[in-house]
One Martini backbone bead per residue (centre of mass of N, CA, C, O) as a GRO file, in nm:
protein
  496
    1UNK     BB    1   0.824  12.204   2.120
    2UNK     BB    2   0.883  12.509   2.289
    3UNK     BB    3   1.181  12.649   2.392
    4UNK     BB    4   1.247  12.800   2.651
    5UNK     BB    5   1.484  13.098   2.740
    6UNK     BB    6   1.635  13.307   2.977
    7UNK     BB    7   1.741  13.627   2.958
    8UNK     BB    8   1.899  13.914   3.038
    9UNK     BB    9   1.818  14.252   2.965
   10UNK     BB   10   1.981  14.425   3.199
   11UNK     BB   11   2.231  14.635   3.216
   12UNK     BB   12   2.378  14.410   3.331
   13UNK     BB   13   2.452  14.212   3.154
   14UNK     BB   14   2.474  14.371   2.879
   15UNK     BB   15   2.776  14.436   3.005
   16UNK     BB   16   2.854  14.104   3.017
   17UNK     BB   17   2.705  13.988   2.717
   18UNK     BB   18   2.375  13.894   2.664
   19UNK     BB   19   2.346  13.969   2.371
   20UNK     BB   20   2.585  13.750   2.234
   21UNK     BB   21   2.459  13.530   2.334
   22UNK     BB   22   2.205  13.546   2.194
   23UNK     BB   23   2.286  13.557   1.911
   24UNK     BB   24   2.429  13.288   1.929
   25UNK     BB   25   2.197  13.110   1.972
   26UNK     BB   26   1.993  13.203   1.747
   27UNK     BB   27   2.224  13.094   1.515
   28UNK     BB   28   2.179  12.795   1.628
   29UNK     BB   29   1.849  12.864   1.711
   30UNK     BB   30   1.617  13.005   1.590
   31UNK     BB   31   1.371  12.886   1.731
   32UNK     BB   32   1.420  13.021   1.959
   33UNK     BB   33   1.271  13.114   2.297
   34UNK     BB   34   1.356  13.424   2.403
   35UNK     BB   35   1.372  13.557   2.705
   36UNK     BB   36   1.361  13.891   2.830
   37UNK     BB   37   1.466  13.946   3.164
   38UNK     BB   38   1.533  13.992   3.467
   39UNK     BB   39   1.815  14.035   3.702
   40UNK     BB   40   1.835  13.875   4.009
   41UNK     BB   41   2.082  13.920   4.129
   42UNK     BB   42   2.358  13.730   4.064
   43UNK     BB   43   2.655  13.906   3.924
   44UNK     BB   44   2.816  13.668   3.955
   45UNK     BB   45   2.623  13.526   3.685
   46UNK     BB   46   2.652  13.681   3.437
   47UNK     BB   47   2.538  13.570   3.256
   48UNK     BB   48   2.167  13.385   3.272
   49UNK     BB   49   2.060  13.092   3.208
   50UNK     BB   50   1.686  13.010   3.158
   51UNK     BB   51   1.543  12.662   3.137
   52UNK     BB   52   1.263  12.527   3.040
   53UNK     BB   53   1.144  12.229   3.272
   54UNK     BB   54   1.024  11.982   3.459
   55UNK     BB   55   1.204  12.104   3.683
   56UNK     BB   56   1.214  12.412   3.580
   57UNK     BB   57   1.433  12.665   3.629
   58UNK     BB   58   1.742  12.618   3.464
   59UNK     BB   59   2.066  12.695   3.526
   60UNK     BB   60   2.330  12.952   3.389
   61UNK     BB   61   2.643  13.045   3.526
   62UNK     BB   62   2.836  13.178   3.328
   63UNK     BB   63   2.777  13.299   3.008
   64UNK     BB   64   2.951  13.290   2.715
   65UNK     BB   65   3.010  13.237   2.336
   66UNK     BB   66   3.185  13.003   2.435
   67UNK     BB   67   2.975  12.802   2.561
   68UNK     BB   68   2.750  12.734   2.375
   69UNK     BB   69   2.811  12.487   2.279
   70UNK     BB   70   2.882  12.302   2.510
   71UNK     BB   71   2.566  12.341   2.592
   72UNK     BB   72   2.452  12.200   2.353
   73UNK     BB   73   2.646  11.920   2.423
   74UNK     BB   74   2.466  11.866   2.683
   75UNK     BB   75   2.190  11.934   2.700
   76UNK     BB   76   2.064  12.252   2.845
   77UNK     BB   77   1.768  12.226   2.706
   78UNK     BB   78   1.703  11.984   2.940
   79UNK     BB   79   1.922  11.995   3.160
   80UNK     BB   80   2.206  11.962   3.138
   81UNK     BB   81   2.535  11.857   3.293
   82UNK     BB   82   2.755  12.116   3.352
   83UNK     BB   83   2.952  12.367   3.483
   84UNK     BB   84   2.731  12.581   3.474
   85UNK     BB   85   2.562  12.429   3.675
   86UNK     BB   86   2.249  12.574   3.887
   87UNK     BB   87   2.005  12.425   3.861
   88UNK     BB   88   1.745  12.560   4.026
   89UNK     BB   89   1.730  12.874   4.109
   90UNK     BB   90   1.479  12.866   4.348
   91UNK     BB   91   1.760  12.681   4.540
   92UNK     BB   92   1.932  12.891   4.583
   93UNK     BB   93   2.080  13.041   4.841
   94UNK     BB   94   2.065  13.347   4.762
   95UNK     BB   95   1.720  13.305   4.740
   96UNK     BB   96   1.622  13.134   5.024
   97UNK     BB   97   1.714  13.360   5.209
   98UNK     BB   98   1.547  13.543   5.095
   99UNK     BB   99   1.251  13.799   5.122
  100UNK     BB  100   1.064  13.828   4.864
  101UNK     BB  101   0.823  14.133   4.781
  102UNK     BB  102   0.873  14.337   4.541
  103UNK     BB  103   1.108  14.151   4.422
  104UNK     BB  104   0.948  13.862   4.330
  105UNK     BB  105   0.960  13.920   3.995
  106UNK     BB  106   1.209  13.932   3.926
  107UNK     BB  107   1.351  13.730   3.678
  108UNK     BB  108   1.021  13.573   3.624
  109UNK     BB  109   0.943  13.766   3.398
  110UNK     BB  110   0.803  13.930   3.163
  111UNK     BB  111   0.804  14.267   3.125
  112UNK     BB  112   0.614  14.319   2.902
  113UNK     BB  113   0.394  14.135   2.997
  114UNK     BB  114   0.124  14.181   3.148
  115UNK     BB  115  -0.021  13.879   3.138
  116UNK     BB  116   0.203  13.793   3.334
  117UNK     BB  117   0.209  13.978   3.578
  118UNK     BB  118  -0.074  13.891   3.633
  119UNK     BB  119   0.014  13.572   3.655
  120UNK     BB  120   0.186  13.690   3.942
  121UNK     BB  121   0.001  13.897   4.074
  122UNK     BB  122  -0.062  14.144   3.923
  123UNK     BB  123  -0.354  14.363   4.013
  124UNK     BB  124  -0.473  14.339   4.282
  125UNK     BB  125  -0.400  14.602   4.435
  126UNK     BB  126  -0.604  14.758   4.239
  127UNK     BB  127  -0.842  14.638   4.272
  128UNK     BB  128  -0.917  14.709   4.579
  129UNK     BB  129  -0.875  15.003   4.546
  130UNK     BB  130  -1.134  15.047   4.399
  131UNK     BB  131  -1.332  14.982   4.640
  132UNK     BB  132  -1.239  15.229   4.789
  133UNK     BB  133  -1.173  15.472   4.964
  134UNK     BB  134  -0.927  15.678   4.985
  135UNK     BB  135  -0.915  15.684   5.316
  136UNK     BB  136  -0.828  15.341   5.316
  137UNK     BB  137  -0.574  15.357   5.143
  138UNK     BB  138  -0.403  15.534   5.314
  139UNK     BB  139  -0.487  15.353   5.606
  140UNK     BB  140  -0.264  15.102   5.479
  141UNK     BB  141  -0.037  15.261   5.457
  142UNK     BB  142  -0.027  15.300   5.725
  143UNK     BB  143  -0.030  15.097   5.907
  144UNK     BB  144   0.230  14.903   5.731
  145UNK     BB  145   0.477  15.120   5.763
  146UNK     BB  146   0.562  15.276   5.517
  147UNK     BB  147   0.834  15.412   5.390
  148UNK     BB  148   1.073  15.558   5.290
  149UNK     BB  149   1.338  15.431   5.004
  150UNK     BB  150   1.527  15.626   5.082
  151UNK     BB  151   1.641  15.858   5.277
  152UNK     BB  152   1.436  15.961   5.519
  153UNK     BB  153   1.238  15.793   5.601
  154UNK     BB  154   0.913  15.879   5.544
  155UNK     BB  155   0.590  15.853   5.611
  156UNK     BB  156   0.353  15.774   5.355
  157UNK     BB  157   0.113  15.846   5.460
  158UNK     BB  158   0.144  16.108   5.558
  159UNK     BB  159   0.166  16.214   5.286
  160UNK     BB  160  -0.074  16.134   5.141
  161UNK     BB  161  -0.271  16.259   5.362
  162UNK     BB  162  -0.200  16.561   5.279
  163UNK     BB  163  -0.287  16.532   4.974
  164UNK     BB  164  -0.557  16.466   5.004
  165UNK     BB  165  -0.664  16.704   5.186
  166UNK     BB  166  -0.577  16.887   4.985
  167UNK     BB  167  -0.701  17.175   4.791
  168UNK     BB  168  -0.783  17.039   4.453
  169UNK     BB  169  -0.808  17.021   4.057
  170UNK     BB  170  -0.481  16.899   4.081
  171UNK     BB  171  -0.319  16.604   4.100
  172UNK     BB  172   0.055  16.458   4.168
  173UNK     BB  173   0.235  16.184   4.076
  174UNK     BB  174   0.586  16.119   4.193
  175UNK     BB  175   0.854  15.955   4.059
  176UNK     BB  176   1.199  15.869   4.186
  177UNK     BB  177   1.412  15.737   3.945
  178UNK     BB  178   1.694  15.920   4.037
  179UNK     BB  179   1.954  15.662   4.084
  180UNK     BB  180   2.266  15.794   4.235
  181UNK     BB  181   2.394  15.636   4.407
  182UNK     BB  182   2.623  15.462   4.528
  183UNK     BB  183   2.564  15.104   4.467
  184UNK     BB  184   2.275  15.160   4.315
  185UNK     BB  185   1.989  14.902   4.158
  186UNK     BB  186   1.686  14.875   4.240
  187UNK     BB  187   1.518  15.069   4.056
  188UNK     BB  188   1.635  14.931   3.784
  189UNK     BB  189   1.533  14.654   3.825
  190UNK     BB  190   1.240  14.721   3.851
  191UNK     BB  191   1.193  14.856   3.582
  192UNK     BB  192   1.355  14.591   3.423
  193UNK     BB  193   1.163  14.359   3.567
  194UNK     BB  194   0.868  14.526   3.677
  195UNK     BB  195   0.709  14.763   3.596
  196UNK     BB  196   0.407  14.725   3.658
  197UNK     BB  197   0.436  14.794   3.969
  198UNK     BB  198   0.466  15.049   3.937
  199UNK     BB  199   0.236  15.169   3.798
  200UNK     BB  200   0.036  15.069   4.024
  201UNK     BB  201   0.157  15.251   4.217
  202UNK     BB  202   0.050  15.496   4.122
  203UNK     BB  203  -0.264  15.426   4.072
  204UNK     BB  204  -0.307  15.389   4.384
  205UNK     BB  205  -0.226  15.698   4.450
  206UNK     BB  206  -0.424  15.809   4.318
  207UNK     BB  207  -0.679  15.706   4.427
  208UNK     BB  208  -0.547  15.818   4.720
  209UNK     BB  209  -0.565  16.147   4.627
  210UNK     BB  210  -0.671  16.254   4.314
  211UNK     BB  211  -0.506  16.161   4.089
  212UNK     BB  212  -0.441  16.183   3.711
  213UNK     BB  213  -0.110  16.225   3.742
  214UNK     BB  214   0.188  16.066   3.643
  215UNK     BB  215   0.562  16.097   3.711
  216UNK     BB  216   0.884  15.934   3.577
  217UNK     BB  217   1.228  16.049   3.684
  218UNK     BB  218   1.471  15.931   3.491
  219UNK     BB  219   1.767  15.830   3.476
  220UNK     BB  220   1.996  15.896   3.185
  221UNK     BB  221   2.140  15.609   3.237
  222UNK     BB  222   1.845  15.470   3.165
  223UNK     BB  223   1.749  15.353   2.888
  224UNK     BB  224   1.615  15.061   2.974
  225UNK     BB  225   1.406  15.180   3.145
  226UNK     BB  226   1.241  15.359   2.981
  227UNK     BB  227   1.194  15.174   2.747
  228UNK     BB  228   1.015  14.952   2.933
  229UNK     BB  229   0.799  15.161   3.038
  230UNK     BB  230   0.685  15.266   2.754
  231UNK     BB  231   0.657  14.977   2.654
  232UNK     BB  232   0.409  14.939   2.916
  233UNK     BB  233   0.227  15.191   2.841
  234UNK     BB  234   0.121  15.079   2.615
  235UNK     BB  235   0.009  14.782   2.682
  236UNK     BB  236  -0.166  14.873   2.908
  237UNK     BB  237  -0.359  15.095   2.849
  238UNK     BB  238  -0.646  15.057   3.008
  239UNK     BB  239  -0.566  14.950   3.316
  240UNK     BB  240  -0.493  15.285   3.445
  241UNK     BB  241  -0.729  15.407   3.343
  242UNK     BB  242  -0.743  15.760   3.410
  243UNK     BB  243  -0.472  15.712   3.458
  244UNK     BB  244  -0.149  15.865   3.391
  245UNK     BB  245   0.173  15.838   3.215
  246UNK     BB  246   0.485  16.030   3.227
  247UNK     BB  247   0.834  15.993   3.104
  248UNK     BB  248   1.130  16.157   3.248
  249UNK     BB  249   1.432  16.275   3.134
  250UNK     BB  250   1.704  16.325   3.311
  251UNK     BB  251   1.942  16.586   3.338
  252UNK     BB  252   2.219  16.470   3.548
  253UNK     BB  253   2.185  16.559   3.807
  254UNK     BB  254   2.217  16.486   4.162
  255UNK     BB  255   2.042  16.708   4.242
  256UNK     BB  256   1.769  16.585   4.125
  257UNK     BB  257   1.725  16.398   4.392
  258UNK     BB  258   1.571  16.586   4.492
  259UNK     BB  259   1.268  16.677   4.490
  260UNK     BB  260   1.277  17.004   4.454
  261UNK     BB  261   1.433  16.983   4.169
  262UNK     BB  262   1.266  16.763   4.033
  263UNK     BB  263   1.051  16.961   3.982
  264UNK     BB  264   1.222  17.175   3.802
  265UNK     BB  265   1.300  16.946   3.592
  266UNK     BB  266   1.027  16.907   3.494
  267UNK     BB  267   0.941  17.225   3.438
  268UNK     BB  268   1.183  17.318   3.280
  269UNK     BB  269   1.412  17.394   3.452
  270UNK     BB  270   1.657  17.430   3.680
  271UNK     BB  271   1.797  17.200   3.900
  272UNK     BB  272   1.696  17.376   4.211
  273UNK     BB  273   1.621  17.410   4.529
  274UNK     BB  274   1.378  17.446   4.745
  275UNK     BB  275   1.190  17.586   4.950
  276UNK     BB  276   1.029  17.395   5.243
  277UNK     BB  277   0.785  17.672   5.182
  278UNK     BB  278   0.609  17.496   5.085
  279UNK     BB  279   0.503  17.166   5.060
  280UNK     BB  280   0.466  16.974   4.807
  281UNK     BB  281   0.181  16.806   4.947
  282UNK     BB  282   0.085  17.167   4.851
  283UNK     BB  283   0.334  17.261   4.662
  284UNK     BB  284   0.438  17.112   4.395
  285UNK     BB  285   0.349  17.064   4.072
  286UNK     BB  286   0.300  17.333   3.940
  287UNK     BB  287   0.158  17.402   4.257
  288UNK     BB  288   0.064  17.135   4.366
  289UNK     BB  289  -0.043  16.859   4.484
  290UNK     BB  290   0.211  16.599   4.569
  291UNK     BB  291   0.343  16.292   4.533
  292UNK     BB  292   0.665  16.166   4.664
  293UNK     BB  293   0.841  15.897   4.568
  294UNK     BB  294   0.986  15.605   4.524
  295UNK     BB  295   1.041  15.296   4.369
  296UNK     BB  296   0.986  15.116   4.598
  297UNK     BB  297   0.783  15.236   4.726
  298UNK     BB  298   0.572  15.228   4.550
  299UNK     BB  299   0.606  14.883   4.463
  300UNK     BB  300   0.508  14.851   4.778
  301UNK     BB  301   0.140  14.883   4.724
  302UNK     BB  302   0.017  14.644   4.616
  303UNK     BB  303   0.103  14.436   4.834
  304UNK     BB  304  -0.062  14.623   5.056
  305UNK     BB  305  -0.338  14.565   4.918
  306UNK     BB  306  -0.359  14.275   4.854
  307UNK     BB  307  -0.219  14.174   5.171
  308UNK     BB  308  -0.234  14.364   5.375
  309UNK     BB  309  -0.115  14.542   5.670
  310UNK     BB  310  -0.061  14.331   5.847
  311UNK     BB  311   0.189  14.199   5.624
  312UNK     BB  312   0.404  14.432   5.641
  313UNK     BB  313   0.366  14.486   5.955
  314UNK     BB  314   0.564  14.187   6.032
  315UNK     BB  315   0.792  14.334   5.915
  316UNK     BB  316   1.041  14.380   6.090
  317UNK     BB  317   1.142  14.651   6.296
  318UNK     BB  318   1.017  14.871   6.464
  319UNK     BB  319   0.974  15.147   6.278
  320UNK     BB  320   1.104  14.912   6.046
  321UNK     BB  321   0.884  14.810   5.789
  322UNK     BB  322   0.938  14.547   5.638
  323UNK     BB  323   1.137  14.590   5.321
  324UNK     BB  324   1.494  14.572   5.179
  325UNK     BB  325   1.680  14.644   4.943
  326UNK     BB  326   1.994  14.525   4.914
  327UNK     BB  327   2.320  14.652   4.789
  328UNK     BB  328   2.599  14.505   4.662
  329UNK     BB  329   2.932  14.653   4.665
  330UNK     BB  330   3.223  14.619   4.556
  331UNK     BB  331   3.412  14.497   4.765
  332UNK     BB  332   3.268  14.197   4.666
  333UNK     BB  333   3.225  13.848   4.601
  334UNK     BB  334   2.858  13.903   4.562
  335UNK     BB  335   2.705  14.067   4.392
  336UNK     BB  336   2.409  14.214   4.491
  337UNK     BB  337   2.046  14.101   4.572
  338UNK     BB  338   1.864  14.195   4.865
  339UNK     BB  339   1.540  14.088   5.048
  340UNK     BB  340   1.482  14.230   5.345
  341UNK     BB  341   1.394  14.259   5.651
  342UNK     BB  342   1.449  14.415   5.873
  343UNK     BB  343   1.678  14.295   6.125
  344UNK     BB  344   1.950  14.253   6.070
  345UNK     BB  345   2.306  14.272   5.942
  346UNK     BB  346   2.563  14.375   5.814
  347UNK     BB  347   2.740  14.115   5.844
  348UNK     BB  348   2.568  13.937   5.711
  349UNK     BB  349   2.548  14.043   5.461
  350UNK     BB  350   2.855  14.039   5.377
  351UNK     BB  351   2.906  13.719   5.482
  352UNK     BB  352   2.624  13.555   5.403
  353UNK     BB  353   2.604  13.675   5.083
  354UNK     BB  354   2.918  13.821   4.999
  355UNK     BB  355   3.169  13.688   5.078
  356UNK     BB  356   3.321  13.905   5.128
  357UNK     BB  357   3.623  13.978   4.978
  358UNK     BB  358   3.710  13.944   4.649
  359UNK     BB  359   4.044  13.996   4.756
  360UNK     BB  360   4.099  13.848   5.055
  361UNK     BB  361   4.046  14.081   5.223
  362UNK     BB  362   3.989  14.265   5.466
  363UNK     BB  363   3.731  14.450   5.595
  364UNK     BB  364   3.720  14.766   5.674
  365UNK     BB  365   3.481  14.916   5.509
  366UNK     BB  366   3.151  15.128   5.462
  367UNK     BB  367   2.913  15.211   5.278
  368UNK     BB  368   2.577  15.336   5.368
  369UNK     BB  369   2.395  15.566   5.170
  370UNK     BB  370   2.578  15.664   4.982
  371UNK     BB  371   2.786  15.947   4.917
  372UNK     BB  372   2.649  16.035   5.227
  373UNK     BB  373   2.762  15.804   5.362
  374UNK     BB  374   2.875  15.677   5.640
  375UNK     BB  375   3.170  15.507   5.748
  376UNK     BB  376   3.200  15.208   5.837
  377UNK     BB  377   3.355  15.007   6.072
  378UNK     BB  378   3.372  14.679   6.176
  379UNK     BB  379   3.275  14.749   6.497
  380UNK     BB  380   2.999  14.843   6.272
  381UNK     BB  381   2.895  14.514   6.168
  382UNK     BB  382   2.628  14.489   6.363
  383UNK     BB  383   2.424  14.654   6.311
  384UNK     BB  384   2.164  14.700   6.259
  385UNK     BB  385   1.871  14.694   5.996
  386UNK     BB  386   1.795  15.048   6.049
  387UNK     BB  387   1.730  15.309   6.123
  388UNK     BB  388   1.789  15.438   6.402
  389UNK     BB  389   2.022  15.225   6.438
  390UNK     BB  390   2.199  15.427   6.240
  391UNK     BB  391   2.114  15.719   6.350
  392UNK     BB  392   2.278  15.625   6.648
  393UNK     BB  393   2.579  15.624   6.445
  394UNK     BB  394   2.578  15.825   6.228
  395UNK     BB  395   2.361  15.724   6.012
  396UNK     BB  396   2.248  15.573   5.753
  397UNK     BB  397   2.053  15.373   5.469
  398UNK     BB  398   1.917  15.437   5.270
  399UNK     BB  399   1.883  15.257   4.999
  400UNK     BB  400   2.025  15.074   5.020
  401UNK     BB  401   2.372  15.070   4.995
  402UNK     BB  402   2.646  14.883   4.938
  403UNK     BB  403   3.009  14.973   5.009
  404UNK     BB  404   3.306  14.790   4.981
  405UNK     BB  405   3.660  14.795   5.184
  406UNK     BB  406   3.938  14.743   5.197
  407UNK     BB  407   4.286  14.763   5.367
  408UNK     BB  408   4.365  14.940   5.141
  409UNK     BB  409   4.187  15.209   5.213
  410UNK     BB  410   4.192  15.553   5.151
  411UNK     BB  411   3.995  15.717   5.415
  412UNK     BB  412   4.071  16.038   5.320
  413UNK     BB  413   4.010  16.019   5.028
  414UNK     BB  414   3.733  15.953   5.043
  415UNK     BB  415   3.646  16.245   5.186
  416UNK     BB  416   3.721  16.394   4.985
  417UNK     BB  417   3.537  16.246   4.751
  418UNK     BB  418   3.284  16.373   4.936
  419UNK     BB  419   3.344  16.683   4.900
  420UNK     BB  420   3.397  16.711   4.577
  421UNK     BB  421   3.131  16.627   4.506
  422UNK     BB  422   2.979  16.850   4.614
  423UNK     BB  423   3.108  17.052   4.427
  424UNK     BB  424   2.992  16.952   4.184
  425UNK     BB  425   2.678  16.867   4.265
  426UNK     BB  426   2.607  17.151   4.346
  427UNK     BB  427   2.330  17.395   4.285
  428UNK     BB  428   2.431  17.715   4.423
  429UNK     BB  429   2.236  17.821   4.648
  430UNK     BB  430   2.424  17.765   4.891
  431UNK     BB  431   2.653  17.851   5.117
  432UNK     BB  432   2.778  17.604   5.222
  433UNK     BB  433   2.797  17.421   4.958
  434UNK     BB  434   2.927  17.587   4.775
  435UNK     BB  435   3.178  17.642   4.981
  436UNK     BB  436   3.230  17.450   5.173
  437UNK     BB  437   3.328  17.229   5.008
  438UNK     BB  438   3.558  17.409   4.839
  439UNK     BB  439   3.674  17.436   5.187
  440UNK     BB  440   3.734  17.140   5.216
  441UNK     BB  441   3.947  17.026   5.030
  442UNK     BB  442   4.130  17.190   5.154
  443UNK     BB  443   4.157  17.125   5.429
  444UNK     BB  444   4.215  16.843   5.396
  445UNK     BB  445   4.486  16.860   5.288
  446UNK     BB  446   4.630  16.953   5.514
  447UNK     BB  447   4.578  16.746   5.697
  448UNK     BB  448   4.700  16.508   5.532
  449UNK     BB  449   5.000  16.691   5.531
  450UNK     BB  450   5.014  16.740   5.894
  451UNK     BB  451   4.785  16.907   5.985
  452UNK     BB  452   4.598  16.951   6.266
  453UNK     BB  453   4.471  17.220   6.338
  454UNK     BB  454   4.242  17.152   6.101
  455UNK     BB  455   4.048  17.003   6.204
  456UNK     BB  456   3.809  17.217   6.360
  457UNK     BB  457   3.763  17.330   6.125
  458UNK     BB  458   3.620  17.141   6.024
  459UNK     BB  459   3.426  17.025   6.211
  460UNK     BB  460   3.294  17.344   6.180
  461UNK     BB  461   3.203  17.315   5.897
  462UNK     BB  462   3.023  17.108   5.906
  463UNK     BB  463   2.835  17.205   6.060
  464UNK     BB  464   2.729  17.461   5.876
  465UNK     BB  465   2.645  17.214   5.655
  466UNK     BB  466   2.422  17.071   5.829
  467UNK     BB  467   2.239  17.359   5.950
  468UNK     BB  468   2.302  17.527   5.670
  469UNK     BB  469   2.147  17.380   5.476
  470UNK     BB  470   1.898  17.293   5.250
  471UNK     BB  471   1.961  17.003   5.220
  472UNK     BB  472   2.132  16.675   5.151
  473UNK     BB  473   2.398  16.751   5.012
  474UNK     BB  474   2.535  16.944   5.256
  475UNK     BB  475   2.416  16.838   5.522
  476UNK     BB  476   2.555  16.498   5.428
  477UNK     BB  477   2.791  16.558   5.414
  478UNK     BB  478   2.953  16.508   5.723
  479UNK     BB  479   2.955  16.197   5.714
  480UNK     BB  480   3.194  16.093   5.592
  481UNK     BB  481   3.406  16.302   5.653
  482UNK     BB  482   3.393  16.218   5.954
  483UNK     BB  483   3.375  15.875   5.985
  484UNK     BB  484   3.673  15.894   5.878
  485UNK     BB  485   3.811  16.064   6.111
  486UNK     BB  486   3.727  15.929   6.308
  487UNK     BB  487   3.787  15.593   6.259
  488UNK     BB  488   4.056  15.706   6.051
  489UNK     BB  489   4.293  15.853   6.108
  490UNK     BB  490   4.563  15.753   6.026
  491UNK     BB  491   4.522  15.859   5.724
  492UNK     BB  492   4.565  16.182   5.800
  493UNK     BB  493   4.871  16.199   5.898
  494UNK     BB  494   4.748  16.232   6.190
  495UNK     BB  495   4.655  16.354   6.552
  496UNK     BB  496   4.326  16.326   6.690
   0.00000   0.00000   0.00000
């Protein structure tokens, strides 16, 4: 009989050892069955081996090569004792205390294998979306209150109904897989670890708009995700019929994660922000109508299609509905994946799950939303995760990412380095983004200086950044940059 293990093949492993574990592991026993899968997001525990046994798959971890002998001399090939022994995985507290909709197949399937995929539940929403006409599945997406799970979270019904209506014989869904944010890792996990599921979300928003060509436009840094995606299109062959997709390696510049930006990078253009009339869902790649979507949204079509509207917007507070993959990292000592309905908050994620920060001191701030997400100070670690509730307290929610710092952090270094950021990473074509950034670090080094004078400065550079800036590469830089100088006064050597 074949003993399986499962061994995680994407870039977090593979970061921390997992392919020399493998080498290990196969050179002394050769006919070993090893699967490459996706990892489970308990990333202080990886590389992690899941051994299958009859009591399920027994984890163990983290395994470095200098374990693999004790470990087989444990005979933890059938699940015996060992020190890095951690059960059965799928009862660890920090999988049985979360609820994955999304990414409930990460890190328990094969990603290349279809037929794996299919015996986990994958493919019944396309099967549905097939009987439906175009307007009934567009009106499971809006029922469901599913939003985008990136930045703004607008409703993807509206946006999905305004491409059905668009009169074209040429539409087009795009996937924005351009995951640049710090902190986030949500989108790489599920394309190395359930590719077919985004797959499935982009043929069913074909289905549902009328689209039979779809891109899906992948950050440059993500190798192994590229290579699993390809290896699934060609996999996949015919089960995602009349719809094609193809995979586009991305520029590598962070403003290509806006929309219209994305549009001009794949168009083959430098990738500079387009004016917002029309929009993408009226005139997007190459001039037609264009669902452009991001990957947590689109994986989260099937579910919602196999499993009812009724199922996904039971999930949620307000009007944030359904579950949101929260990603923890920075100064925090369990870092990984947690996908929770809205309604916790912050306070739960960082310490009932993170286990507070790794260094053993006091957390200080959070930063929520990638690097144009405002800090927040302990005082706002009570937030609900919420939209509503983080834009009322000037933050935004943006893709789950959360880098968290302890009592050490000078939050005014921050700011600047919240601003010298977008002067490197502005496409240059607004003056706000382009000049403002770039006077925004000078501004603060004054101020760091001792100079108060220049706060009100700050303050006003900000305003015309926020208004007047054409997307939110410069719109959102004077979130952390308030936020911290809000908070965390002290730390700018003046009296605010």
């Amino acid at each position: 009989m074949s003993i399986t293990v499962y061994i995680p093949g994407d870039a977090a492993a593979l970061a921390l050892g997992a392919e020399q574990v493998v080498n290990t592991l196969t050179a002394a026993i050769p006919d070993i069955n090893i699967v490459r899968n996706g990892s489970r997001g308990l990333f202080w525990l990886e590389p992690m081996l899941e051994v299958v046994t009859d009591q399920g798959r027994i984890a163990y971890g983290p395994v470095s090569t200098t374990d693999v002998d004790s470990l087989l001399a444990a005979g933890f090939l059938s699940g015996g004792a060992h020190p890095l022994r951690l059960g059965n995985i799928n009862a660890h507290p920090y999988l049985t205390r979360q609820q994955r909709v999304t990414l409930h197949r990460v890190g328990v399937i094969d990603p290349r294998s279809l037929a794996d995929y299919l015996a986990h539940g994958g493919g019944r929403g396309l099967i549905v979306a097939r009987t439906l006409p175009a307007a009934a599945i567009v009106q499971q997406i809006t029922d469901s209150g599913l939003r985008g799970r990136g930045g703004a979270a607008f409703p993807a019904g509206i946006k999905w109904n305004t491409v059905l209506g668009a009169k074209s014989s040429q539409k087009y869904i795009v996937c924005n897989a351009d995951e640049g944010d710090s902190g986030t890792f949500a989108d790489r996990m599920l394309m190395e670890g359930d590719p077919y599921c985004l797959l499935e979300g982009m043929a069913i928003a074909g289905l549902a708009v009328g689209a039979n060509k779809g891109y899906i436009y992948v950050r440059s840094e993500y190798p192994h995700a590229i290579k699993l995606l390809n290896e699934a299109l060609v996999n996949a062959d015919d089960w995602l019929g009349d719809f094609s997709i193809e995979v586009r390696k991305a520029a590598g510049a962070y403003v290509c994660g806006e929309e219209t930006a994305l549009l001009e990078s794949i168009e083959g253009k430098r990738g500079i922000v387009r004016s917002k009339t029309p929009l993408p869902a009226i005139s997007g790649l190459f001039g037609q109508p264009t669902v452009i979507n991001n990957v947590i949204t689109l994986a989260s079509v099937p579910d919602i299609l196999a499993q009812g509207a009724a199922f996904y917007r039971e999930l949620g507070v307000g009007r944030s509905r359904g579950t949101l993959p929260f990603q923890l990292a920075g100064n925090i000592k369990y870092g990984g994946l947690i996908e929770l309905p809205f309604g916790s908050t912050l306070r739960e994620l960082l310490y009932d799950y993170g286990g507070g920060s790794r260094s053993g001191r006091p957390l200080r701030a959070v930063q929520v939303g990638g690097p144009l997400g405002a800090y927040l100070p302990e005082a706002q670690f009570d937030t609900v995760l919420d939209y509503e509730a983080f834009a009322a307290i000037g933050a935004v929610l943006g893709h789950g990412g959360i880098v968290a710092f302890d009592d050490t952090v000078d939050m005014a270094a921050q700011a600047r380095y919240a601003m010298h950021f977008c002067a490197v990473e502005s496409c240059g074509k607004c003056t706000p983004c382009r000049i403002g950034s770039t006077r925004g670090v000078e501004v603060i080094d004054r101020i760091r200086a001792g100079d108060a004078t220049q706060i009100p400065l700050l303050q006003d550079l900000c305003d015309t950044m926020t208004f007047g800036s054409m997307c939110a590469m410069g719109g959102m830089t004077p979130y952390p940059v308030l936020s911290a100088l809000n908070h965390f006064p002290e730390d700018f050597k003046c009296s605010n």
